[in-house]
N, C-alpha and C positions, 0 to 999 in steps of 0.2 A: 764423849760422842753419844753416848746409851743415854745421859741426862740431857742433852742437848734434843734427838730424836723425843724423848718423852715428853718435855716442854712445850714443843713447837706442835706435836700433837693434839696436846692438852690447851692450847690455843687458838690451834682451828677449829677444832670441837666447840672449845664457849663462843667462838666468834660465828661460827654457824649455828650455834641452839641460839644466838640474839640475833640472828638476822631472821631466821626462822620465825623469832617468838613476838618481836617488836615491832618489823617491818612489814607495815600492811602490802601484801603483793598478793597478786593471783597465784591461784593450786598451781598451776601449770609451769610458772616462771619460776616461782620456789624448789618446785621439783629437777626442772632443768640445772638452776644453778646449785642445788645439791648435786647434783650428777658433776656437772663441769668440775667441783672442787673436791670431790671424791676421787677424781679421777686425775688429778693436779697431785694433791698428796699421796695418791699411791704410786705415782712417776716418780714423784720427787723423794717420797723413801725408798723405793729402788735403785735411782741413781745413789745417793744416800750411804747404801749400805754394798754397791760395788756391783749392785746385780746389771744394771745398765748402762755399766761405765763403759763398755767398748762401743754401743750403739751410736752414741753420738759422735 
């Protein structure tokens, strides 16, 4: 489960430094959608790891 969380990590991380890095967008919308997905993966390792399993 520990290598499964650190994978999936380790792959939103390079798939957002190459959207970041390659995808010509505005400051603005780049920043936005760093937000939205930052805030996706720390939902989704909370559920994840037990801490948000009764909210839903």
């Amino acid at each position: 489960m520990l290598i499964n969380i650190i994978i999936t990590l380790i792959v939103v991380g390079v798939l957002l430094w190459l959207v970041n890095t390659y995808l010509p967008m505005d400051g603005k919308i780049k920043s936005i959608l760093n937000i939205v997905i930052v805030i996706a993966v720390v939902i989704w390792l909370l559920r994840s790891l037990g801490v948000l399993g009764g909210l839903g």
